[in-house]
N, C-alpha and C positions, 0 to 999 in steps of 0.2 A: 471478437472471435476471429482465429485466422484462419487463414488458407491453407489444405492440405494440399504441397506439390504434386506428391502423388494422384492426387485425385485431377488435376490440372491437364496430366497427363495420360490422352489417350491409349498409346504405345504401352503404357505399363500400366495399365489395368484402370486408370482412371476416367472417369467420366464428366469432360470438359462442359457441356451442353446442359448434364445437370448442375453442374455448380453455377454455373451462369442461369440456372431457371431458378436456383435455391438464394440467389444473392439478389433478384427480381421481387421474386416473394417476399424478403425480408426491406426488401427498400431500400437496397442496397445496390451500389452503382455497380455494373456488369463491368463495365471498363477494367473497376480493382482486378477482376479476374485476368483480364487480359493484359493488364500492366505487369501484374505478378510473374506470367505464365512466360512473358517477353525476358523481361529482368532475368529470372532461372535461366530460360536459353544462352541470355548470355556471360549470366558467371561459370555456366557449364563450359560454353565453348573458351572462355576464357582460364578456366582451370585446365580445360585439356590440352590448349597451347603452351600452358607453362610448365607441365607434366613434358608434353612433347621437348618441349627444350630445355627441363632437365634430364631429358634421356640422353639427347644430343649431345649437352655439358660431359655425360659421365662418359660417351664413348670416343668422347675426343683426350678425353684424360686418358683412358684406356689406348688409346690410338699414341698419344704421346709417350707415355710408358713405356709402353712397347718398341717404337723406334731407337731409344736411346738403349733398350738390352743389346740388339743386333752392333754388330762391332762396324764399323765403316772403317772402308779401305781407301785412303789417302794415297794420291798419286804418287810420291814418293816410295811408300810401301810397294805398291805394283809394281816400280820399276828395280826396287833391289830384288824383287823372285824374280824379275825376267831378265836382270845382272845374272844373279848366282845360278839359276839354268841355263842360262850361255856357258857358263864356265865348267859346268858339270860334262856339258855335253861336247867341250873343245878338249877339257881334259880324261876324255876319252878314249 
């Protein structure tokens, strides 16, 4: 028979203290309860790190996207408008 996560967990309505008194009763190692309860902790925290760094992934794509719409202005460029407004403003 298994372990219900939710029941493992306090925080979400579960009752840790009784599952460990109900796996006593049955002659069943309490430990199970607590190796269980460790393991969940950390595929959780391990799912939400890889969630977190697929948010990161998308917003650095997004981030590079966007760089390449904006036009960049090449030094060259800069110097023929401040060529051709010289010349506007001499031949006036």
């Amino acid at each position: 028979m298994g372990i219900d996560l939710l029941l493992l967990q306090n925080d979400k309505g579960g009752d840790f203290e009784g599952v460990c008194a109900s796996q006593k009763k049955r002659f069943a190692p309490e430990a199970l309860a607590h190796d269980v309860l460790a393991m969940y902790k950390e595929w959780t925290k391990s799912a939400s790190l890889s969630q977190f760094e697929l948010s990161v992934a998308v917003v650095r794509t997004q981030l590079t996207v966007d760089t390449r719409r904006q036009p960049s202005l090449t030094p060259s460029s800069s110097r023929r408008r401040s060529t051709r407004s010289r010349r506007r403003l001499a031949s006036r």
